[in-house]
TIMI-868757 format. One record per residue (C-alpha): residue in one letter; x, y, z. Coordinates in nm, 3 decimals, always signed. Example, Ala and Ser with C-alpha at 12.3 -4.5 7.8 and 13.67 -1.06 7.14 Angstrom:
2
A;+1.230;-0.450;+0.780
S;+1.367;-0.106;+0.714
***
This chain:
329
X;-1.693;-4.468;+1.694
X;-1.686;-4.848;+1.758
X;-1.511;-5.067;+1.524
X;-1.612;-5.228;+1.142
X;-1.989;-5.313;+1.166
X;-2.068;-5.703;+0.972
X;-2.372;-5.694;+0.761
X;-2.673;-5.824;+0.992
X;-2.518;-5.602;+1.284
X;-2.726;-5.344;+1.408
X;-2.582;-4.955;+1.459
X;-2.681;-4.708;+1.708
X;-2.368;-4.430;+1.751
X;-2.344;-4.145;+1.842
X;-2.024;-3.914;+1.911
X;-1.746;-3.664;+1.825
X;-1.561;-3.767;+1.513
X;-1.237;-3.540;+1.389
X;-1.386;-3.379;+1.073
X;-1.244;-3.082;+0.901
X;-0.938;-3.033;+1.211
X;-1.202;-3.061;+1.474
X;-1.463;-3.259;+1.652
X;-1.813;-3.349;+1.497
X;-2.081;-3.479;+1.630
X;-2.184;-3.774;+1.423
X;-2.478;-4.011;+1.486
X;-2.513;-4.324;+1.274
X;-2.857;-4.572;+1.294
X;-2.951;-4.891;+1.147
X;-3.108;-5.204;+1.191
X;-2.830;-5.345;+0.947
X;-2.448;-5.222;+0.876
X;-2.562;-5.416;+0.540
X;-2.779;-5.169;+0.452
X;-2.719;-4.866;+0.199
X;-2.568;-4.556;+0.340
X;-2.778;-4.228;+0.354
X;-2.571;-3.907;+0.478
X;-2.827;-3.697;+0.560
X;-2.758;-3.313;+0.555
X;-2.943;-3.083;+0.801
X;-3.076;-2.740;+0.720
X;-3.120;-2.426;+0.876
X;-2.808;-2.373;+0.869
X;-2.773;-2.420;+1.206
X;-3.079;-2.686;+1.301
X;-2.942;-3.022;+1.301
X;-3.184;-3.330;+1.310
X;-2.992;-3.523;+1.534
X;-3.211;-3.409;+1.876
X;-3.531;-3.575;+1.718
X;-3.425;-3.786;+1.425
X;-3.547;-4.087;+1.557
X;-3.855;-3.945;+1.606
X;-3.899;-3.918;+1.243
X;-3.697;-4.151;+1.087
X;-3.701;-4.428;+1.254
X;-3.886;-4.682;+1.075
X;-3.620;-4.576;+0.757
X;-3.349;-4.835;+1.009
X;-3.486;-5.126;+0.874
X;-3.365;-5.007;+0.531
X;-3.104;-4.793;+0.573
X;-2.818;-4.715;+0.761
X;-2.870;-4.304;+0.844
X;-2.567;-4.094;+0.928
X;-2.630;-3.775;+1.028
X;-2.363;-3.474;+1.126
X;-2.415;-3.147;+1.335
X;-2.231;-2.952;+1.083
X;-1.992;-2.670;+1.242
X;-2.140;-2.358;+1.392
X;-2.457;-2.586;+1.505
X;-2.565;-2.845;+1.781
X;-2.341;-3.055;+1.971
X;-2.041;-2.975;+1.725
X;-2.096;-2.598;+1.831
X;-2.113;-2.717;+2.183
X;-1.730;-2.872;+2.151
X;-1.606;-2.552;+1.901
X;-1.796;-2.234;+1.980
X;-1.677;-1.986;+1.740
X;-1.605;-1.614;+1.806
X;-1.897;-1.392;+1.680
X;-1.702;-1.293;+1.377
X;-1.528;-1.603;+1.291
X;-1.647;-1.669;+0.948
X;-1.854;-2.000;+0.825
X;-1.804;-2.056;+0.453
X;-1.971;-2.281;+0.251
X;-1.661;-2.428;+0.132
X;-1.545;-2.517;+0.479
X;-1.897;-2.709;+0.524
X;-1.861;-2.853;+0.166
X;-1.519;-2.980;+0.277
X;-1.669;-3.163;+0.570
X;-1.996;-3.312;+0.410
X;-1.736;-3.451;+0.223
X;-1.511;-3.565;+0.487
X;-1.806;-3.722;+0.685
X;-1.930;-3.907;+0.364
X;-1.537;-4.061;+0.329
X;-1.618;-4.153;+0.663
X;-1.931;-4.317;+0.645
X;-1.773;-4.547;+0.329
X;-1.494;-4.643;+0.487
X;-1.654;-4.726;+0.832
X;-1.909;-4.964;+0.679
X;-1.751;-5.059;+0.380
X;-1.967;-4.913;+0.099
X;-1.861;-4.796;-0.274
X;-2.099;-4.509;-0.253
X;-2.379;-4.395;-0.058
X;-2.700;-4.195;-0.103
X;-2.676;-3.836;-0.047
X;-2.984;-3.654;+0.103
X;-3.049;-3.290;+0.179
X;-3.344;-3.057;+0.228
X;-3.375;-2.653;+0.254
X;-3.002;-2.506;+0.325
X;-2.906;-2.903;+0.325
X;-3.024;-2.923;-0.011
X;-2.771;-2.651;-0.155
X;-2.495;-2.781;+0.073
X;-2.563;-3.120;-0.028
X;-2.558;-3.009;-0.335
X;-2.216;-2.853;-0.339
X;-2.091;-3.184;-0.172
X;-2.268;-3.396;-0.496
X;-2.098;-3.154;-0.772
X;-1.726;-3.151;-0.512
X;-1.711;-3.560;-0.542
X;-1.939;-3.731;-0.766
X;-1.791;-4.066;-0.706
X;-1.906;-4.104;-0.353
X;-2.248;-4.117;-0.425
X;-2.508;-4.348;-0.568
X;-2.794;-4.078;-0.542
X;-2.880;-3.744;-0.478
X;-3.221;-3.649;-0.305
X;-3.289;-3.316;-0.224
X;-3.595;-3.158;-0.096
X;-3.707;-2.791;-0.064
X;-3.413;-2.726;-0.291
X;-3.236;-2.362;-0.267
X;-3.104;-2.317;-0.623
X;-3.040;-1.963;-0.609
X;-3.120;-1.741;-0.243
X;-3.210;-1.460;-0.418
X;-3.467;-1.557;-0.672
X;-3.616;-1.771;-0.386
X;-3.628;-1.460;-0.191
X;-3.786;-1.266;-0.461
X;-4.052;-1.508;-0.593
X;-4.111;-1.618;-0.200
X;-4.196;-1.227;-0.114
X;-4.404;-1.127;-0.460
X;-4.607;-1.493;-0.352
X;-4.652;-1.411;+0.032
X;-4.735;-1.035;-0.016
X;-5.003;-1.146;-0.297
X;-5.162;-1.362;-0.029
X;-5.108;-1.139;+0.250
X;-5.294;-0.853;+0.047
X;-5.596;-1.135;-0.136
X;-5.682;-1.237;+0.248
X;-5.715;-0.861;+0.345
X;-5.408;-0.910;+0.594
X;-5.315;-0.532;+0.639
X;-5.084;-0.593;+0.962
X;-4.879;-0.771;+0.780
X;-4.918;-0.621;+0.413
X;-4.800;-0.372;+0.628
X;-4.507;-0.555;+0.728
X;-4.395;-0.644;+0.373
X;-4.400;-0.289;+0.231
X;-4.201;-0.194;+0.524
X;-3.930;-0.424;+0.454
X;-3.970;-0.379;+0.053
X;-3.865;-0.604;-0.157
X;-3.553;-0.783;-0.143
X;-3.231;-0.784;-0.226
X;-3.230;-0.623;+0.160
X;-2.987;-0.436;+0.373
X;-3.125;-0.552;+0.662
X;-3.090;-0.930;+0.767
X;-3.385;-0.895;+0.992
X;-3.598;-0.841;+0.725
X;-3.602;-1.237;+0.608
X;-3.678;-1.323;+0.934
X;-3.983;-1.065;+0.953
X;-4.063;-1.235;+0.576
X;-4.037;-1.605;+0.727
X;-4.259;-1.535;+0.989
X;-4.580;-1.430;+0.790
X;-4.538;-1.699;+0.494
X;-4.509;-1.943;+0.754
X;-4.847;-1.807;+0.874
X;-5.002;-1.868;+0.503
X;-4.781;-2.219;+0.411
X;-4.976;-2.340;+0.782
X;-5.326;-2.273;+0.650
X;-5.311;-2.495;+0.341
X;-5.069;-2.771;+0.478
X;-5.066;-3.076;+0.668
X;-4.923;-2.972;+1.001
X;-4.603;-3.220;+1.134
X;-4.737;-3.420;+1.413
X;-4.720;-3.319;+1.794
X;-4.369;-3.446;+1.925
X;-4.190;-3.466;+1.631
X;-3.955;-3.193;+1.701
X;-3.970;-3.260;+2.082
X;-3.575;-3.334;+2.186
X;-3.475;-3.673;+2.278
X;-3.238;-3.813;+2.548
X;-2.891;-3.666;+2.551
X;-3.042;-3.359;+2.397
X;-3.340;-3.289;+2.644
X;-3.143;-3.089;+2.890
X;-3.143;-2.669;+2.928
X;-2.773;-2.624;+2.871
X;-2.811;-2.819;+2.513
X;-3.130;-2.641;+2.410
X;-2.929;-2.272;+2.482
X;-2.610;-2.458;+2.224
X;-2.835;-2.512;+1.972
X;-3.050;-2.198;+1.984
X;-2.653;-2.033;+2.006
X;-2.572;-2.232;+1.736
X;-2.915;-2.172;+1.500
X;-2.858;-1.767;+1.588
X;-2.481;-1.787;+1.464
X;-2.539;-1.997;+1.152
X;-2.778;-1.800;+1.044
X;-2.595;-1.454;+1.117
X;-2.342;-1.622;+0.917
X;-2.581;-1.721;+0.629
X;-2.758;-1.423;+0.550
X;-2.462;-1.151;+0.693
X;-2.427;-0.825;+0.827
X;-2.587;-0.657;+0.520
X;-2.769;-0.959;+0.367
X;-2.432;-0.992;+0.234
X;-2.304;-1.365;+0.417
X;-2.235;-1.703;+0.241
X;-2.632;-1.749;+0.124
X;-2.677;-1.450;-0.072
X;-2.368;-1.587;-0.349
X;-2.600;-1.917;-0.371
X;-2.658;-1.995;-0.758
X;-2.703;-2.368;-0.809
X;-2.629;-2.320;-1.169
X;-2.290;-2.202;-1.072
X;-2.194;-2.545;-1.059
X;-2.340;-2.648;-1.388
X;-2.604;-2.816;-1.464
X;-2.510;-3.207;-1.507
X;-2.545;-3.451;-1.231
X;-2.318;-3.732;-1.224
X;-2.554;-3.934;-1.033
X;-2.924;-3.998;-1.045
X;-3.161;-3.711;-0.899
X;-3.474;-3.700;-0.753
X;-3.589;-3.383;-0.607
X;-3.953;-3.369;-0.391
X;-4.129;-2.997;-0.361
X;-4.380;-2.879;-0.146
X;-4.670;-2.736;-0.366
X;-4.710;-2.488;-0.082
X;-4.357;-2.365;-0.019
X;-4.272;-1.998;+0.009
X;-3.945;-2.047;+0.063
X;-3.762;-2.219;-0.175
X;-4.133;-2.174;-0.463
X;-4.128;-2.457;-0.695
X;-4.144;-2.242;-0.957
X;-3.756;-2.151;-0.908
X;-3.724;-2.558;-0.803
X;-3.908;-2.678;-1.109
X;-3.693;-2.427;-1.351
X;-3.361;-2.582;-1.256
X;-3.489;-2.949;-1.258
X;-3.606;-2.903;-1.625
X;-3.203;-2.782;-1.678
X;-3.074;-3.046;-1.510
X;-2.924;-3.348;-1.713
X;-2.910;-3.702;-1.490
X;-2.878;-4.030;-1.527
X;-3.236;-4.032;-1.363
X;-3.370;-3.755;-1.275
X;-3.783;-3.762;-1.143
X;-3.955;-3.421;-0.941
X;-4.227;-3.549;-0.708
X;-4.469;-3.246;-0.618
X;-4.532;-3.266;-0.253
X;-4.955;-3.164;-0.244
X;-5.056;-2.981;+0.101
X;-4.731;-2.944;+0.199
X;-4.504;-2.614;+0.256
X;-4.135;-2.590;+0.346
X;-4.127;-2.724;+0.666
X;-4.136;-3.138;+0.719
X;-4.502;-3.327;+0.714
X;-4.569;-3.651;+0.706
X;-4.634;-3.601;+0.378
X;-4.283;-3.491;+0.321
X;-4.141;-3.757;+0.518
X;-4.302;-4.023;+0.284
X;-4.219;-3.848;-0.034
X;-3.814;-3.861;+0.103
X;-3.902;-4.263;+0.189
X;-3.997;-4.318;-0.148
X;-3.739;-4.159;-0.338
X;-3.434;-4.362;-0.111
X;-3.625;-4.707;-0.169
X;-3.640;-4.610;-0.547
X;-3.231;-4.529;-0.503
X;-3.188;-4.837;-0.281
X;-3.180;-5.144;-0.544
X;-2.862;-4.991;-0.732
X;-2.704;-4.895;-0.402
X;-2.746;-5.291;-0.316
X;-2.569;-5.408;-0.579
X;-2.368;-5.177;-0.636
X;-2.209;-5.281;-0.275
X;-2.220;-5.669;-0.348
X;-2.545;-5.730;-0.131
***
């Protein structure tokens, strides 16, 4: 990356950065380096943002300054380190390197803190990174939160199946009662389980809009698109294991107690059957913050809207005025 950035000074980078022993691809936006910091952690694991970020988040430059990672196992850092099938990806190892990048991040544009974002498996990650060093961040933002992969799992099936079977839906009622209820030895069976509440979050939420997710130069060739569907089908072998038994199934939130160093907000799609708000909501209520405010996200599942998008928008410019001063600006 290019060399100290001046308040005023517009950012666009994007490139391999040595995190964690080896090379990361890091992309950093903003209309001003004088702008608050948001690290931005991708979900999946395994689907980084940084193909059609811009897409989306453009319009948050004139704000912010957005640095975004392909963490390992995914993307273009996959591309650069492609692990053997059974090399293991532990959530300590990406914990380690959130908080790497986020050192980073303060360093290169000479920030206290910075504002720490994460939604679906980013949200957990994220925050494991929050909880691993509180004093890097101003904020914590999470959205879709995982607090604990099982009870999601659970409460995500008993909600799905009891739509499946009140719209009459006997293909895939069928489905769920062959795959049973989880805690599953199979780790096909949360894909089959994705698949059909996916199908019921679609018919009572705003769809994202055409071409969000479409990739965007340097990423819109055939050779990327097979690294990051090679790096989406790793991750997430890794994630749920052999025997439902990989790095998401230990996933417990409250693990890592329940006091936040650091102001919280946390945004929840009323129509999510993957990470239910009910299980969302429940930890929240623990939590103890600084600040702490739960935005329910109306007409909106797991998956990013616009009404998402705006929720997430919100909550940073809320975060923002602290993060100003709290950099001298």
């Amino acid at each position: 990356m290019g060399p100290s950035c001046a308040p005023g000074q517009a950012v666009h980078e994007a490139g391999f950065i040595t995190i964690g022993g080896i090379e990361q691809w890091v992309v950093v936006d903003g209309a001003d380096c004088g702008n608050p910091v948001v690290v931005m952690v991708h979900g999946g694991p395994g689907n980084p943002n940084t193909p059609f970020a811009r897409n989306i988040f453009r319009d948050w430059e004139n704000d912010f300054t957005l640095v975004q990672w392909d963490q390992r196992g995914s993307g273009k850092t996959y591309s650069a380190n492609r692990p053997a099938e059974d090399e293991p990806l532990t959530l300590h190892d990406l914990t380690t390197d959130g908080v790497e990048v986020t050192r980073y991040a303060i360093q290169r544009f000479g920030k206290r803190k910075v504002i720490l974002m994460g939604g679906s498996w980013g949200s957990a990650l994220a925050a494991h990174m929050a909880i691993a060093a509180p004093d890097l961040f101003h904020a914590y933002v999470g959205t879709s939160q995982l607090v604990n992969y099982q009870e999601d799992l659970r409460v995500g099936y008993a909600r799905t199946l009891a739509l499946a079977t009140a719209a009459g839906d006997s293909d895939a009622v069928a489905r769920l009662e062959e795959i049973g209820a989880p805690p599953w030895a199979n780790p096909r069976a949360s894909g089959a389980l994705r698949r059909i509440s996916r199908k019921y979050e679609a018919l009572v939420s705003e769809p994202a809009p055409s071409g969000w997710f479409a990739f965007g130069p340097g990423y819109d060739t055939p050779a990327y698109e097979a690294d990051y569907e090679a790096g989406e089908d790793y991750s997430f072998l890794a994630f749920v294991g052999p025997a439902n038994d990989g790095m998401g199934s230990g996933i417990d939130l409250r693990g890592l107690g329940l006091s936040f160093p650091m102001p919280v907000w946390m945004l929840q799609g009323e129509e999510d059957l993957v990470t239910p708000a009910s299980v969302s909501r429940a930890y929240f209520d623990d939590l103890s913050a600084p600040r702490k405010i739960y935005v329910s996200l109306p007409r909106t599942g797991h998956d990013p809207n616009r009404i998402m998008i705006a929720a997430q928008y919100e909550a940073l410019t809320q975060a923002r005025p602290e993060a100003v001063a709290m950099d001298g600006r």
